[in-house]
GUNUPA-588757 format. One line per field, with one value per residue: z, x, y of N, C-alpha, C in turn; residue in three letters. Coordinates in steps of 0.05 Angstrom, whole numbers, plus 5000, padded with zeros to 4 digits. Example, Ala and Ser with C-alpha at 12.3 -4.5 7.8 and 13.67 -1.06 7.14 Angstrom:
BEGIN
n_c3 5156, 5142
n_c1 5264, 5257
n_c2 4886, 4955
ca_c3 5156, 5143
ca_c1 5246, 5273
ca_c2 4910, 4979
c_c3 5156, 5157
c_c1 5264, 5258
c_c2 4934, 5001
residu ALA, SER
REM end
This chain:
BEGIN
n_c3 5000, 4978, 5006, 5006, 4996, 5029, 5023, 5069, 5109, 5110, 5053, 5017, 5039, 5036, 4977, 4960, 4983, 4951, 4906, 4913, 4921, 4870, 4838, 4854, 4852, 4795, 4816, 4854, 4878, 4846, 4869, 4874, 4830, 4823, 4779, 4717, 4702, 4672, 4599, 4594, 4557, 4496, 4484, 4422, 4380, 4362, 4400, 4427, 4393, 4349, 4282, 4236, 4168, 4112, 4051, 3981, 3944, 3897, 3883, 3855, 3838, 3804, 3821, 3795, 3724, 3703, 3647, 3644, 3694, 3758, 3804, 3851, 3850, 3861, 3906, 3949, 3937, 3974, 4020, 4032, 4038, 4074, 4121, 4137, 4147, 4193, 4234, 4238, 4267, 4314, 4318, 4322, 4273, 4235, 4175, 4129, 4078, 4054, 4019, 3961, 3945, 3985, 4008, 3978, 3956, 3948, 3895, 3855, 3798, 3792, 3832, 3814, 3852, 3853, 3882, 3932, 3992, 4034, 4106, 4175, 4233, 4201, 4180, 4128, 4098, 4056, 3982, 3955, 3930, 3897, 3932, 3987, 4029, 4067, 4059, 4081, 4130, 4146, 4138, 4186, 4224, 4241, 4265, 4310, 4339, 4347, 4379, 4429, 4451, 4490, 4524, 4470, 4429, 4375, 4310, 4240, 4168, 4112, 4037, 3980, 3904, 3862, 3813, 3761, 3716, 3694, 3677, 3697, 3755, 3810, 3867, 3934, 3978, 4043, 4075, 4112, 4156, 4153, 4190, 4241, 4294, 4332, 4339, 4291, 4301, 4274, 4225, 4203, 4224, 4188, 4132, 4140, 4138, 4090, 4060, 4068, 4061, 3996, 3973, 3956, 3914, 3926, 3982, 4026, 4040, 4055, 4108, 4071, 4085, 4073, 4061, 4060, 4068, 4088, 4137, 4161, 4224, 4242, 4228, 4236, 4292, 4308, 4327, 4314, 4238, 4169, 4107, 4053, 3992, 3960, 3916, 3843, 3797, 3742, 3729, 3690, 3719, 3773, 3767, 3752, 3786, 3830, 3809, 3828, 3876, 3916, 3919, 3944, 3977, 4010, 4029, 4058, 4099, 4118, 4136, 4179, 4211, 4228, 4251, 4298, 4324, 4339, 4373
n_c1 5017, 5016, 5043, 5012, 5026, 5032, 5018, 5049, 5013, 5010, 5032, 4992, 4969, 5012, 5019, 4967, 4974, 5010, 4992, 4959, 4987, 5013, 4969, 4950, 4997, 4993, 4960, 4985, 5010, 5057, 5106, 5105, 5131, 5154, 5143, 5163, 5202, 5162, 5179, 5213, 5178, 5211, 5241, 5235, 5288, 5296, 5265, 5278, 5280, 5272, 5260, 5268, 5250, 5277, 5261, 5289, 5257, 5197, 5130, 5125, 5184, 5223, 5271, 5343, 5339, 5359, 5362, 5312, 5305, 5279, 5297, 5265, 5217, 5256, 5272, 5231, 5198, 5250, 5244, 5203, 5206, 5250, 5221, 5186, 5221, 5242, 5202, 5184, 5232, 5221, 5222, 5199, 5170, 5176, 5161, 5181, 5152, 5082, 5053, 5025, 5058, 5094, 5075, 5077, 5126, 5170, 5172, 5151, 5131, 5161, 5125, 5117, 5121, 5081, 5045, 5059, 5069, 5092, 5095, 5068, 5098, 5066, 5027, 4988, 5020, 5025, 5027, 5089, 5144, 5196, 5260, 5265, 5271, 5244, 5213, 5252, 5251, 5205, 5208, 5250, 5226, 5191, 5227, 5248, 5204, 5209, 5252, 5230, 5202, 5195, 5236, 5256, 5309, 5330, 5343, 5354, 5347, 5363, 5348, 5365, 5384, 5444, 5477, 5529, 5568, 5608, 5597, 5621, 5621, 5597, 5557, 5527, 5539, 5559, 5538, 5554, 5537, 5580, 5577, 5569, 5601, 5597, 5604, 5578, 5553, 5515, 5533, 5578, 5575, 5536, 5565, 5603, 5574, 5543, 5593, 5612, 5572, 5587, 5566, 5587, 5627, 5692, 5715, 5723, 5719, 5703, 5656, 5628, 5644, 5584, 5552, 5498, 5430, 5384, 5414, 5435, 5447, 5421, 5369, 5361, 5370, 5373, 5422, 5444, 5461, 5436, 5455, 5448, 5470, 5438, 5429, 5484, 5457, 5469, 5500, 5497, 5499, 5488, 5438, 5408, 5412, 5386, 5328, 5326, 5302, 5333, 5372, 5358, 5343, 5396, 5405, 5369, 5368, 5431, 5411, 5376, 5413, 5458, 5429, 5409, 5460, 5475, 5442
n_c2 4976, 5041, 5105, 5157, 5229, 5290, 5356, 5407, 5450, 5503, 5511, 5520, 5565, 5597, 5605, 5623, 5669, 5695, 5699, 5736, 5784, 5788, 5795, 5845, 5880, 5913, 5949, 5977, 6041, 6082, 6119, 6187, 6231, 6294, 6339, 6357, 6412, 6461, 6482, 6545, 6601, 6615, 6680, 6730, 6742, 6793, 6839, 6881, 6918, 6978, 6982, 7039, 7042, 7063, 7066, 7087, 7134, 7133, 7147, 7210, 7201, 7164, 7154, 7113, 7094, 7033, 6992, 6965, 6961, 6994, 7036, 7048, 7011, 6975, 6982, 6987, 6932, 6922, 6931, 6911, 6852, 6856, 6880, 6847, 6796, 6826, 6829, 6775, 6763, 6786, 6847, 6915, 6955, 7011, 7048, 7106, 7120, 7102, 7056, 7004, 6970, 6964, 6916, 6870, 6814, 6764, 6726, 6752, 6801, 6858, 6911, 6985, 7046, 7087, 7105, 7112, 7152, 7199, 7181, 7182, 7144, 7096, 7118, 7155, 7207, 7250, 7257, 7229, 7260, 7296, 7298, 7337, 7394, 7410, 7349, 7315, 7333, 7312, 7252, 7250, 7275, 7214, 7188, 7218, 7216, 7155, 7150, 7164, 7128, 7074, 7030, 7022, 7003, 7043, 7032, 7065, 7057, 7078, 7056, 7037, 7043, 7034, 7067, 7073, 7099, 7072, 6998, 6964, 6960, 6931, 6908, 6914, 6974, 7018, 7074, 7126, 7179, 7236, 7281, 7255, 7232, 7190, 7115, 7075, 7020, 6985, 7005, 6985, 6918, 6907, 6919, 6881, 6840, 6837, 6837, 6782, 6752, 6760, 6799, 6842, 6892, 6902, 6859, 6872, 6924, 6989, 7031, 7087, 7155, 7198, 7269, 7258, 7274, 7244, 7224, 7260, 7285, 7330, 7331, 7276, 7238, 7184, 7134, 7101, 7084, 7080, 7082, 7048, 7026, 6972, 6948, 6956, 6980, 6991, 6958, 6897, 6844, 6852, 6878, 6827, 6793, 6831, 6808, 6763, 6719, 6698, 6719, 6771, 6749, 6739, 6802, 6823, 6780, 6788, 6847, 6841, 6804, 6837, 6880, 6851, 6842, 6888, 6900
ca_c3 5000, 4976, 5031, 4999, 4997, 5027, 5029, 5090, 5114, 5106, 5030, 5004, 5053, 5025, 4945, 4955, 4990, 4939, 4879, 4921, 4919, 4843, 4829, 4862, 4835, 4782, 4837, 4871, 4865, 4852, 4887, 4867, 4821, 4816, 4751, 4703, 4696, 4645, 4588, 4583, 4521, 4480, 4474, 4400, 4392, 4365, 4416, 4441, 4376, 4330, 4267, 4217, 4138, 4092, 4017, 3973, 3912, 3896, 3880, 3826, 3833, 3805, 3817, 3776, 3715, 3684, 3640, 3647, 3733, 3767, 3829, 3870, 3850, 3874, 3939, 3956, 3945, 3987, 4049, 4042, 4040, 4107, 4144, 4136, 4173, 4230, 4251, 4250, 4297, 4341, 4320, 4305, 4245, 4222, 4138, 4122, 4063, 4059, 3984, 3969, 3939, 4010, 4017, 3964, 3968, 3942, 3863, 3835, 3785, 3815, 3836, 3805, 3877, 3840, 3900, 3957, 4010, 4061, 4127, 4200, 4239, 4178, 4174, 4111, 4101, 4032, 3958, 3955, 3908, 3892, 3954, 3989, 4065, 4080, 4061, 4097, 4162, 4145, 4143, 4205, 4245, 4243, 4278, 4326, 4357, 4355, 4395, 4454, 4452, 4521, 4520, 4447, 4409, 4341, 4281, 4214, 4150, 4088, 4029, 3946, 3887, 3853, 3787, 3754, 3688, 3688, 3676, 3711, 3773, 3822, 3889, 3944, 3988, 4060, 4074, 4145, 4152, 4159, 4216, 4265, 4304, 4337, 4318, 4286, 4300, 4255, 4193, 4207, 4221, 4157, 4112, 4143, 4123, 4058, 4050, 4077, 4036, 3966, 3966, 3956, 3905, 3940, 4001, 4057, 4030, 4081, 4105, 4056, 4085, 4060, 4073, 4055, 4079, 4110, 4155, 4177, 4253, 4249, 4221, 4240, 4312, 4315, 4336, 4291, 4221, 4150, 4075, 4042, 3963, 3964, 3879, 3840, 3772, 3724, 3726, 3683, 3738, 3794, 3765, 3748, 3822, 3842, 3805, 3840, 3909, 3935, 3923, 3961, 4013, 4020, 4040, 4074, 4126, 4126, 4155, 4205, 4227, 4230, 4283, 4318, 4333, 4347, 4399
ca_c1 5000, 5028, 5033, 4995, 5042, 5008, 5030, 5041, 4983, 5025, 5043, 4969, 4960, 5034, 5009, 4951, 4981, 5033, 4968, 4947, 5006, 5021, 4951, 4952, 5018, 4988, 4937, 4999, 5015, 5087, 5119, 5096, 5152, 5157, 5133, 5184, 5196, 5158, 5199, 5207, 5180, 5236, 5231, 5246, 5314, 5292, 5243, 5276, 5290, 5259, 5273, 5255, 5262, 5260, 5256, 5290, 5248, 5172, 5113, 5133, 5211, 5228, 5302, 5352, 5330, 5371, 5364, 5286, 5295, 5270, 5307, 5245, 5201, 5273, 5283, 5203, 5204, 5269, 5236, 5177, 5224, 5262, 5206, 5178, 5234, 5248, 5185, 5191, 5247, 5208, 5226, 5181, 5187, 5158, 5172, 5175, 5136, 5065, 5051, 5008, 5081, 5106, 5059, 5088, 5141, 5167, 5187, 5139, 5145, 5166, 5110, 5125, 5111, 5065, 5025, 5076, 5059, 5110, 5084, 5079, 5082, 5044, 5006, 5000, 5015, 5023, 5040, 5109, 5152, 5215, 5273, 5274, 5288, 5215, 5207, 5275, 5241, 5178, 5230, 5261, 5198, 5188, 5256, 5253, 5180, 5206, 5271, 5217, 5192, 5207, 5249, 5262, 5334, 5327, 5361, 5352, 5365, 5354, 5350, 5371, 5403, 5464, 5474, 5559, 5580, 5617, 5584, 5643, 5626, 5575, 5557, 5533, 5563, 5544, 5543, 5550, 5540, 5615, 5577, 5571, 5631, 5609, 5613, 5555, 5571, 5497, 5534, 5595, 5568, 5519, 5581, 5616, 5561, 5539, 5614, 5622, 5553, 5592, 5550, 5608, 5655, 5708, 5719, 5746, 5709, 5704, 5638, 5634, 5629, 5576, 5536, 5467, 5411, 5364, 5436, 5444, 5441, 5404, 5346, 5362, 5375, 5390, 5458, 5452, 5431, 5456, 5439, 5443, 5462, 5438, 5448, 5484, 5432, 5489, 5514, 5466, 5505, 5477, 5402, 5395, 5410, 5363, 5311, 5332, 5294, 5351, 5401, 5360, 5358, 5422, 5408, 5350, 5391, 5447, 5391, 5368, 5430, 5457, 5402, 5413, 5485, 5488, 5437
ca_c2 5000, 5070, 5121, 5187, 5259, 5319, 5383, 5418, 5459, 5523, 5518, 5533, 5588, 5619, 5613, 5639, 5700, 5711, 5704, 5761, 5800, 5793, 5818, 5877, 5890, 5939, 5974, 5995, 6069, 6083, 6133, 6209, 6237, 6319, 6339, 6366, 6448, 6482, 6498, 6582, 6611, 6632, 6710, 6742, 6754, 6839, 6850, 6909, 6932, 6992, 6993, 7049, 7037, 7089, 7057, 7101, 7144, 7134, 7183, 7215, 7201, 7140, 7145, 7111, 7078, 7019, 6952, 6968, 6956, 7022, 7039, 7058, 6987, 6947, 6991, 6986, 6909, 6900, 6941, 6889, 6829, 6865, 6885, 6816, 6780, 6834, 6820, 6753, 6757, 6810, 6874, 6932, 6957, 7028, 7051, 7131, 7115, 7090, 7040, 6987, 6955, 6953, 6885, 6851, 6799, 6738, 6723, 6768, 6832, 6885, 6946, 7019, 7050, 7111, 7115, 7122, 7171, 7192, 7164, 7180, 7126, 7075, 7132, 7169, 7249, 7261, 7242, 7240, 7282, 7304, 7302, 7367, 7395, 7400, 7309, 7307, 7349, 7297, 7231, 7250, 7271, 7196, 7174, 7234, 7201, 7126, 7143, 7165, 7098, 7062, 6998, 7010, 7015, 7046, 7043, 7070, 7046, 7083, 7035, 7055, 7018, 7056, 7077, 7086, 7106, 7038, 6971, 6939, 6960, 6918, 6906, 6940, 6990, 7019, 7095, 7134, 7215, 7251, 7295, 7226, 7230, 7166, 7100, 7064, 6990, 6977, 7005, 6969, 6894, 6905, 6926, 6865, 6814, 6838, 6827, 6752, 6735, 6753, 6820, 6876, 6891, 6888, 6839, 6894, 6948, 7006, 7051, 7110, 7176, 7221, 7290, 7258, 7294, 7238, 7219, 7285, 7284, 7360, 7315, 7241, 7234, 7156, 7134, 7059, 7095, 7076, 7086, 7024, 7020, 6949, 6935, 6969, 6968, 6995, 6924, 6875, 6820, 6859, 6871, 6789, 6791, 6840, 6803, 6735, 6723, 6677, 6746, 6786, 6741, 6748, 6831, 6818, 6762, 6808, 6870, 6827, 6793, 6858, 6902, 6831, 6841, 6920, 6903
c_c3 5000, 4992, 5003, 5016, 5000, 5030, 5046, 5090, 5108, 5076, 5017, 5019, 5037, 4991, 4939, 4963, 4965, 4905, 4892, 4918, 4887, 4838, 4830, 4849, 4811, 4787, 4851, 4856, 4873, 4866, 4871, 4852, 4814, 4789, 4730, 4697, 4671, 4630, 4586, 4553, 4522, 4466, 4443, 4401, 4387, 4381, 4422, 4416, 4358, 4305, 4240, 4189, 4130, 4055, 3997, 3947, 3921, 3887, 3847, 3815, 3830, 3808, 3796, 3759, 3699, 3668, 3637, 3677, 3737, 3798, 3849, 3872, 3871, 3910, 3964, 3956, 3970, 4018, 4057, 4054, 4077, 4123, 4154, 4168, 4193, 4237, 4255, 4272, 4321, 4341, 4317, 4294, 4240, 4187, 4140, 4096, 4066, 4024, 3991, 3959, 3961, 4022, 3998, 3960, 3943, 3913, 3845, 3825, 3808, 3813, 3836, 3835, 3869, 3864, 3930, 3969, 4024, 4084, 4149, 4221, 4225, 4182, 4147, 4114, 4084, 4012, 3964, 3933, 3909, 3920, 3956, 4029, 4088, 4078, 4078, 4125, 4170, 4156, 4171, 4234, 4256, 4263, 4308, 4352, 4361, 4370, 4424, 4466, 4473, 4511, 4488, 4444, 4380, 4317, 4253, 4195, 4124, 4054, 3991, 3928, 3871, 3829, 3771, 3727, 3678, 3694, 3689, 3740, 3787, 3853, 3903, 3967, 4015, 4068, 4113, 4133, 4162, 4185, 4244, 4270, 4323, 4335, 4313, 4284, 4277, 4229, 4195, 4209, 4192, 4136, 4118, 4129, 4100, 4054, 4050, 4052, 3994, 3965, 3953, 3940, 3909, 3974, 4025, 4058, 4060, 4076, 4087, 4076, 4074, 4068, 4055, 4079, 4101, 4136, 4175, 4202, 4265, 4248, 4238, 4267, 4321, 4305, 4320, 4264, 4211, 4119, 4069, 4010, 3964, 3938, 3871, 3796, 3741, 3711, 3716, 3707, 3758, 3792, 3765, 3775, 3832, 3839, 3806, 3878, 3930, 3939, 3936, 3976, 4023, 4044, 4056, 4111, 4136, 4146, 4175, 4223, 4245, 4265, 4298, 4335, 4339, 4371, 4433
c_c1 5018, 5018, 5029, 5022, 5028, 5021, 5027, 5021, 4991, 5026, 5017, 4964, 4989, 5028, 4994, 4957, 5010, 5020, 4971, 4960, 5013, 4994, 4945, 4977, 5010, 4970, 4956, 5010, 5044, 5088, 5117, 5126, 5143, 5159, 5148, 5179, 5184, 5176, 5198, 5202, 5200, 5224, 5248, 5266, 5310, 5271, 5244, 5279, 5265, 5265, 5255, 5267, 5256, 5268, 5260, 5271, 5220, 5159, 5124, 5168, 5216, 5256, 5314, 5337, 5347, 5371, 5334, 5285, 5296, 5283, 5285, 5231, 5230, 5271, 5250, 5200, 5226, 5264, 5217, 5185, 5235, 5248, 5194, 5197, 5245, 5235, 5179, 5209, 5234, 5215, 5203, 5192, 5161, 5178, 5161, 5155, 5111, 5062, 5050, 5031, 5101, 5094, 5064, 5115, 5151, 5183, 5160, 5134, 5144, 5134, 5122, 5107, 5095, 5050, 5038, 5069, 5075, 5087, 5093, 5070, 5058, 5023, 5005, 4996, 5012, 5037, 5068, 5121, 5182, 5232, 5274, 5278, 5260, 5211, 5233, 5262, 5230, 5185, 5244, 5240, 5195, 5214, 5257, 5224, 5195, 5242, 5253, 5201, 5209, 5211, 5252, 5297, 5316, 5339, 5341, 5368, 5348, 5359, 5350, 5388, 5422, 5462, 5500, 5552, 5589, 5602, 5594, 5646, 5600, 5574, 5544, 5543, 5539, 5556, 5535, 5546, 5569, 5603, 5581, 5591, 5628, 5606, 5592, 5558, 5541, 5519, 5558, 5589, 5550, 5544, 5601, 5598, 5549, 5565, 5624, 5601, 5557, 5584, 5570, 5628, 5675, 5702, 5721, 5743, 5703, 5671, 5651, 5628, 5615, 5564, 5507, 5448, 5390, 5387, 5429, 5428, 5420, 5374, 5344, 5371, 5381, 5413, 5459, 5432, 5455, 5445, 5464, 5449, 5455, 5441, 5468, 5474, 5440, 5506, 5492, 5477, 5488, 5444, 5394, 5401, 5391, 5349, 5307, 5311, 5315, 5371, 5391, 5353, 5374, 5423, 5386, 5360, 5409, 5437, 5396, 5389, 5443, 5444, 5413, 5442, 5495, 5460, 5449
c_c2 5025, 5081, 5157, 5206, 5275, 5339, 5385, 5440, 5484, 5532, 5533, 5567, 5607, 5622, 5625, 5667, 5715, 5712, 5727, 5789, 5805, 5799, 5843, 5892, 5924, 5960, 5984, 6018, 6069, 6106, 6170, 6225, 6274, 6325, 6358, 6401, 6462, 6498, 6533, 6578, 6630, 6660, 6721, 6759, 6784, 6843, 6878, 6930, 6950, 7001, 7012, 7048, 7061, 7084, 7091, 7105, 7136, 7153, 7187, 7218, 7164, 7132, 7137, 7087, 7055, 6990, 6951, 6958, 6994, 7020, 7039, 7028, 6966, 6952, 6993, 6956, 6893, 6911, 6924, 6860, 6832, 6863, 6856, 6795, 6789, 6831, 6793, 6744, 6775, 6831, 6886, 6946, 6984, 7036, 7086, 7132, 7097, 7080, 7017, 6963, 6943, 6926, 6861, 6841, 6769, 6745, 6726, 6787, 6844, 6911, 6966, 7025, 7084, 7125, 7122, 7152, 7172, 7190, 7169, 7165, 7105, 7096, 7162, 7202, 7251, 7259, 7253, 7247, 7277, 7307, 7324, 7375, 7392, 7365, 7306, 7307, 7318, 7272, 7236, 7250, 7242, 7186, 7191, 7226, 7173, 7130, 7147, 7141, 7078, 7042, 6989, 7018, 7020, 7047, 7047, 7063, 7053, 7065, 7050, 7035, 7039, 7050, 7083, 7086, 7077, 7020, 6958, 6942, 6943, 6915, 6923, 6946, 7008, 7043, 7104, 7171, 7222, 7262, 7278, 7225, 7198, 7146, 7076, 7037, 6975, 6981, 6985, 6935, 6890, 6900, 6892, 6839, 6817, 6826, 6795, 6739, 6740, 6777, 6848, 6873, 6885, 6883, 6850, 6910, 6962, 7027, 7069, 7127, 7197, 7242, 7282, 7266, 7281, 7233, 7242, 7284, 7313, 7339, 7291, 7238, 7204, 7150, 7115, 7085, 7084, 7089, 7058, 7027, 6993, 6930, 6960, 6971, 6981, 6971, 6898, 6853, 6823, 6865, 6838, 6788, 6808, 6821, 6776, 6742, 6719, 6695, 6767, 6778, 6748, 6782, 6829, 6807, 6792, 6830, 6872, 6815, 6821, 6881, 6875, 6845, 6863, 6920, 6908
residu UNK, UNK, UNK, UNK, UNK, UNK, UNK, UNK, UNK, UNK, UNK, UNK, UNK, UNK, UNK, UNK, UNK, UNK, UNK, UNK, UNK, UNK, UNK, UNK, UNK, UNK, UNK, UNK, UNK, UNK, UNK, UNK, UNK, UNK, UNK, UNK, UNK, UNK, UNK, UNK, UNK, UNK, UNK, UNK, UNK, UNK, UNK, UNK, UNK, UNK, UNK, UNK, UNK, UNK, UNK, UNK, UNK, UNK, UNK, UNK, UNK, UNK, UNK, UNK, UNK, UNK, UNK, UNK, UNK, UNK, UNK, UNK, UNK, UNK, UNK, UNK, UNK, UNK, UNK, UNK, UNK, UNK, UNK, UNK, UNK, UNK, UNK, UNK, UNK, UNK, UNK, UNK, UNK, UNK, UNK, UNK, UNK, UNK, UNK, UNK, UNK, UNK, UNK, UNK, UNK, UNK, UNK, UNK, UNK, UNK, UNK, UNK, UNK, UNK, UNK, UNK, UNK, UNK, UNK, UNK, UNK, UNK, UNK, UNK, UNK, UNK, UNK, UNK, UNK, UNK, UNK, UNK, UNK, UNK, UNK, UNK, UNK, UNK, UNK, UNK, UNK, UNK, UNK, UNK, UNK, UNK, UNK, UNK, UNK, UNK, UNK, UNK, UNK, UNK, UNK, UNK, UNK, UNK, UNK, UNK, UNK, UNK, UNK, UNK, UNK, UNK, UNK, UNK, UNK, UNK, UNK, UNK, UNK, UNK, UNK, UNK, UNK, UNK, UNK, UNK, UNK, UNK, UNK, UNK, UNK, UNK, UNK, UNK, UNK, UNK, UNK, UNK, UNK, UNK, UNK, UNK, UNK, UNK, UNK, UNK, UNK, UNK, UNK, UNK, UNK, UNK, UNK, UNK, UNK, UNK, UNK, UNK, UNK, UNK, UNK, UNK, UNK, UNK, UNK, UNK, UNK, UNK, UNK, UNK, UNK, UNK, UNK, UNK, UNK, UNK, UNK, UNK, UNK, UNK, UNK, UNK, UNK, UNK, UNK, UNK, UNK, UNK, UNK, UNK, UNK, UNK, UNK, UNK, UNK, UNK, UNK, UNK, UNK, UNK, UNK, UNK, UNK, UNK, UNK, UNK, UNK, UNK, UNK
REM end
């Protein structure tokens, strides 16, 4: 006669308590972990910045004309292009001129700016005309309100395409007023990156000094100011570049990099 194997009386009572235990298993609450820091929103690198354009020609000045490009339609497209991506980085951005060409963009004809109005504050005053001391006064008015503007910097940047006798010349070139005794680190980093991006005749090229009229510190009271030739439309090389989007990227970037780095 076989003797029968029983478990001890113990083993059922320990299986069933250790079912009990692996069920609950996923009713137990882990241990409360501190809940990770809200990333900061990233603030726009021009926030503090103000920048005023002033697109050379319009109205009834079409500036220079060459190749069939119009100085005024290039320098009114390339303030639309600018304004565009300072305010993408967070600048504000006011234009001495008011035209319905300052809304257009991109790689399509250029707008004859016929209807340009100088502008105070995007607000228009009146057809514009011929350069004289009164549109200078008008142009400046504008710069002399947006330096009172709390927690802004301002720079100015008058904007034009040049015009030589010679075909063989190209590029463009970045102008200061002679009266500014001090030292505009906007015109300086601009002149440096037009130059790195291929943009400048020559390579090492130096600010020009001139006695232009919107500069002049009687008028123009901001310390970052420039005038800008940004083609020069004597050069068929340098119009097929105007009338490239990807080449005035190039001056566009440059702008913006630019106000960035004289922040």
């Amino acid at each position: 006669m076989r003797r029968r194997f029983r478990l001890p009386p113990y083993v059922p009572l320990f299986a069933f308590a250790c079912l009990i235990f692996l069920v609950s298993l996923p009713l137990r609450r882990l241990p409360n972990k501190p809940l990770p820091a809200p990333t900061p929103t990233s603030v726009p690198p021009l926030v503090n910045a103000l920048v005023v354009l002033d697109p050379g020609h319009g109205g009834v000045d079409s500036g220079a004309i060459r190749g069939g490009m119009r100085e005024d339609a290039l320098t009114y497209r390339l303030t639309a292009e600018i304004s565009s991506e300072l305010r993408q980085r967070g600048a504000e951005v006011w234009t001495t001129v008011d035209s319905n060409a300052l809304s257009v963009t991109g790689n399509t004809p250029f707008v004859v700016p016929k209807d340009a109005c100088l502008a105070f504050n995007n607000t228009p005053l009146g057809h514009r005309r011929e350069s004289g001391a009164q549109e200078l006064w008008q142009r400046a008015a504008l710069v002399r309100k947006a330096i009172k503007v709390p927690g802004k910097k301002v720079f100015f940047l008058s904007l034009h395409a040049d015009s030589l006798a010679s075909r063989k010349w190209w590029g463009a070139r970045v102008y200061r007023d002679t009266r500014d005794k001090g030292e505009c680190r906007f015109a300086k980093h601009l002149l440096a990156r037009l130059s790195r991006a291929g943009m400048t005749y020559k390579p090492n090229g130096k600010i020009v000094p001139r006695d232009y009229g919107v500069l002049n510190p009687a008028y123009n009271p901001a310390p970052q100011k420039a005038l800008m030739e940004a083609f020069t439309i004597s050069s068929p090389k340098d119009r097929e570049r105007a009338r490239s989007p990807i080449w005035r990227q190039k001056i566009v970037v440059s702008v913006a990099d630019s106000v960035q780095a004289s922040l």
